[in-house]
Structures are given as structure tokens and as C-alpha cells.
C-alpha positions in Angstrom: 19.0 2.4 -30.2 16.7 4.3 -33.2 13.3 4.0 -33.2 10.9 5.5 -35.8 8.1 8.0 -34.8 4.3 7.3 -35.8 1.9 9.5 -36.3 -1.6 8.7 -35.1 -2.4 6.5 -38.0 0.6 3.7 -37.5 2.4 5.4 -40.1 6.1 6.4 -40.1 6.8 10.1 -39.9 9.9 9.9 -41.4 11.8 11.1 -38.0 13.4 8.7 -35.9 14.7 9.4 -32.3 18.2 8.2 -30.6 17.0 6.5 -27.3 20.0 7.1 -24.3 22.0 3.9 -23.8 22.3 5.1 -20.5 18.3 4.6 -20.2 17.4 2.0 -22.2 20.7 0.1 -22.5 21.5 -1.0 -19.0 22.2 -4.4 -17.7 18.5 -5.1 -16.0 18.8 -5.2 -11.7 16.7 -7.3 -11.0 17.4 -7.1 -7.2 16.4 -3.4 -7.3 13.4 -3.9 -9.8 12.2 -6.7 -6.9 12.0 -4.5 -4.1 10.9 -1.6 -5.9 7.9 -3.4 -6.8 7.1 -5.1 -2.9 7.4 -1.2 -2.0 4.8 -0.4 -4.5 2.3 -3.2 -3.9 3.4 -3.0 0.1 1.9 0.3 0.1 -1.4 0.2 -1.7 -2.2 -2.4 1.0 -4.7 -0.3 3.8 -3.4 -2.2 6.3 -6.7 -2.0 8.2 -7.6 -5.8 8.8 -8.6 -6.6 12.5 -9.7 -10.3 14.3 -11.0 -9.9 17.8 -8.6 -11.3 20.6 -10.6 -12.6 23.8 -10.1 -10.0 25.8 -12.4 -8.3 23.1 -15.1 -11.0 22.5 -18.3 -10.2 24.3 -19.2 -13.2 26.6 -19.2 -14.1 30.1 -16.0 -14.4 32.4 -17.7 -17.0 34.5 -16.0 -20.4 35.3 -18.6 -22.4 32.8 -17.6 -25.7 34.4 -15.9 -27.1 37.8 -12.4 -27.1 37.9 -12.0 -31.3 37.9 -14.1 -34.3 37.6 -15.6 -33.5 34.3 -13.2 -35.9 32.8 -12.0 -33.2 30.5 -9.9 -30.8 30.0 -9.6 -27.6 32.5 -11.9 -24.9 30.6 -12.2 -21.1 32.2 -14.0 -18.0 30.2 -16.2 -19.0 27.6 -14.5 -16.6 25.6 -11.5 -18.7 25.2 -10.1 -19.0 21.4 -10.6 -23.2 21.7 -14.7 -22.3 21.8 -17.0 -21.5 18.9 -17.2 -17.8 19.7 -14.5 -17.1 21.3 -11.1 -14.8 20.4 -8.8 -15.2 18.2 -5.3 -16.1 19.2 -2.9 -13.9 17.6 -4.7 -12.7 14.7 -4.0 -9.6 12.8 -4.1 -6.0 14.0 -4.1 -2.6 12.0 -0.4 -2.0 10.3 1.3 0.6 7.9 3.1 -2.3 5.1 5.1 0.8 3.7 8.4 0.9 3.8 11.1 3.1 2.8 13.8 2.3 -0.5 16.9 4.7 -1.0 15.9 7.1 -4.0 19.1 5.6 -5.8 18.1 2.3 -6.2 14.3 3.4 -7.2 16.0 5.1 -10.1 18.3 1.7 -10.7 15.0 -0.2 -10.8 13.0 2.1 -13.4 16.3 2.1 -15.4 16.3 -1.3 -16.0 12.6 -1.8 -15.9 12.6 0.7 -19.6 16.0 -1.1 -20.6 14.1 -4.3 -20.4 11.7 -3.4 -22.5 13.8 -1.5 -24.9 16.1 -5.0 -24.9 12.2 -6.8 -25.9 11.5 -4.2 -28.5 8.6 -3.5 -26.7 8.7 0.2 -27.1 7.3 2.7 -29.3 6.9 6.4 -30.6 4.3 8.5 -31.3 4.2 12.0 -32.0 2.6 14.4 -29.7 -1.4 14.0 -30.3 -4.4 15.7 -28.5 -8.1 14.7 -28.1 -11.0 17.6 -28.3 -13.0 15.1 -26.0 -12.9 12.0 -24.1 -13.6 9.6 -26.2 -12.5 5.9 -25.3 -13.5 4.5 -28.6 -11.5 6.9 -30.7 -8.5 6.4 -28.4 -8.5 2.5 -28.8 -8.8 3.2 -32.8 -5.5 5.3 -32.2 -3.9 2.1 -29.7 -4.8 -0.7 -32.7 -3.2 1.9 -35.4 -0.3 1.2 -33.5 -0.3 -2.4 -32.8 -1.3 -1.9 -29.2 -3.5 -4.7 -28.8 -2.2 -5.6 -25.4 -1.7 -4.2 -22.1 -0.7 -1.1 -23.2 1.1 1.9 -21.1 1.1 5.1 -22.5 3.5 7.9 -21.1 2.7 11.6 -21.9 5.2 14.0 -21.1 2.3 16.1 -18.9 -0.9 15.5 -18.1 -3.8 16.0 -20.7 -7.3 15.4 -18.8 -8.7 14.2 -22.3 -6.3 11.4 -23.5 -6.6 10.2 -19.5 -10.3 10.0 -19.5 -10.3 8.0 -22.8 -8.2 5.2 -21.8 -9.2 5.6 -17.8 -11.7 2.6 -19.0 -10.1 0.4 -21.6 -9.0 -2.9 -20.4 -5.4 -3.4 -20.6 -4.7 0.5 -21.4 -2.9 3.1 -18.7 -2.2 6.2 -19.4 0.4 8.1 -17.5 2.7 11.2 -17.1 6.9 10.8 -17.5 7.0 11.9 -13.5 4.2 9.0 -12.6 6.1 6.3 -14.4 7.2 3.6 -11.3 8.9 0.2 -11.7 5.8 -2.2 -11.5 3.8 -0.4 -14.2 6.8 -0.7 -16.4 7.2 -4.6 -15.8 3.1 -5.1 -16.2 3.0 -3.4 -19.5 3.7 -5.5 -22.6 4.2 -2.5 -24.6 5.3 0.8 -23.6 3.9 3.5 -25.8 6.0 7.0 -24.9 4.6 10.5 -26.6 7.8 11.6 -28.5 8.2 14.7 -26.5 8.3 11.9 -23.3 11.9 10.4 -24.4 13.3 14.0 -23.3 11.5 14.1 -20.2 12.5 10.9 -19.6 16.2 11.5 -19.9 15.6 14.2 -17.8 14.0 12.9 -15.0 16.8 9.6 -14.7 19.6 11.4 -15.7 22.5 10.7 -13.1 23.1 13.6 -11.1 
């Protein structure tokens, strides 16, 4: 697959660049892209939810009525979970959600998350661009030169402070590096934006070994 590179303008350079079929041309895994993503979401959960149980709930242990006669039901501690006020029966206790995903089918899942989106013709090229200071309005003029009106993810292949603090607060824009890049980003992107000099990195980085 041959895409052309833009320059910062939405015009065509002139250069085009040969993406890997063995990147962007795989049969998508669904499967793999699945539980990638429930690993990902699983583990920005904190996990640190807590109900009291009655055993917990500040109140009185005393019998509060006799035992029979009442003509209801058989009632102990007032901080049982059938009263107002009392515990909770089996509610939720502090957890870790993560869990762990052979690397191998991490790298299945990202593979077929880019070939997905090279199989949409939802990717594009740039070539390599700086920014002398954060400045998020410039940086949208630069996303609607290229037809990036969406939600956008734009891949640099390293880090540059500047570029990330001028999309860090446009809605629908992320900005991140070739060795960031995960599955769920990938799938809630309806255009992936890659730096010219990220296609490389790229092939790189998910190269089989």
C-alpha cells in the first residue's frame, strides 16, 4: 500500500512511502484486538471502591427486640444489612483488575488494529514538522489542512514537548510516540495521522522477531 506524504499545508510533497503488508495488510484478530483492549481499560480502573459489611457499621450489638412474640421475624444486631443503616452484604472490596496478556498476542492486536485502519483508508502522512511553542490553535490549523476534523491520533516517532502540549487540549486530538501506540487508541481513532519518520519506527517496533 502507497500513500502520499503532506507537508503541513495538505499539500502533496511529491514523495510517497511503501507501507509493510506485514503491518498494515493483515487479516484483523479480532479476538486478540478484544482482550487487548479489556487489558487496557482493566487497568486504568483504581480498583479502590469499598461498601461497609456489618461487622464494620457502627451501631449497637444489642438484641433490639425479644426473641418471639413480636409476630415478626427473628431480628438480632441493629446492624444487620435488612435495616436502614446497617452493612452491606457482599458488596465490593479494594481489587487490582489488571491482568496479564502474552506479549505475542499484544503485538497480533496492534497489528491488526493499524491494518484495520490502513484496510479503511483511514491513515495518513505527514512530513516531520516542529512547533517553536505550544500553540493549540496553530496545531488544529495544521489537523484541518489535513482533513483531520475527527478524532484524530497523531504518532510522532519521539516525543516533542511542543506538538504534545498543543493538542494535550483539543477535543478529539491525541498525540503520541511510535513506542506509546496500544490497541484501544488505535481502534478509537477515526484517523490515524503517523509523522513520516513514524512508518520506520513502526516497522521497527512490530517487526517479527
Amino acid at each position: 500500500m502507497e500513500l502520499s506524504v503532506l507537508n503541513i499545508k495538505g499539500e502533496d510533497t511529491g514523495r510517497k512511502v511503501t507501507l509493510s503488508d506485514a503491518i498494515f495488510g493483515l487479516e484483523p484478530n479480532e479476538h486478540a484486538m478484544y482482550l487487548d483492549v479489556k487489558q487496557y481499560l482493566a487497568n486504568q480502573r483504581q480498583g479502590t471502591h469499598k461498601s461497609k459489611e456489618r461487622n464494620e457499621v457502627a451501631g449497637s450489638t444489642k438484641k433490639i427486640k425479644k426473641q418471639k412474640g413480636t409476630g415478626g421475624a427473628r431480628a438480632g444486631s441493629i446492624k444487620s444489612p435488612v435495616f436502614v443503616g446497617g452493612g452491606r452484604v457482599f458488596g465490593p472490596k479494594p481489587r487490582n483488575y489488571s491482568f496479564k496478556l502474552n506479549k505475542k498476542l499484544k503485538r497480533v492486536a496492534r497489528l491488526s488494529a493499524l491494518s484495520l485502519l490502513a484496510r479503511d483508508n483511514r491513515v495518513a502522512l505527514v512530513e516531520s514538522f516542529s512547533m517553536e511553542a505550544p500553540k493549540a490553535k496553530e496545531f488544529r490549523g495544521i489537523l484541518d489542512n489535513l482533513k483531520s476534523t475527527g478524532k484524530t491520533l497523531v504518532v510522532l516517532p519521539a516525543a516533542d514537548k511542543n506538538i504534545v502540549l498543543s493538542g494535550r487540549n483539543l477535543p478529539k486530538v491525541k498525540v503520541s510516540t511510535v513506542k506509546d501506540v496500544n490497541t484501544y487508541d488505535l481502534l478509537n481513532t477515526e484517523k490515524l495521522l503517523l509523522v513520516e519518520q513514524s512508518v520506520n519506527e513502526l516497522e521497527n517496533l512490530l517487526s517479527a522477531k
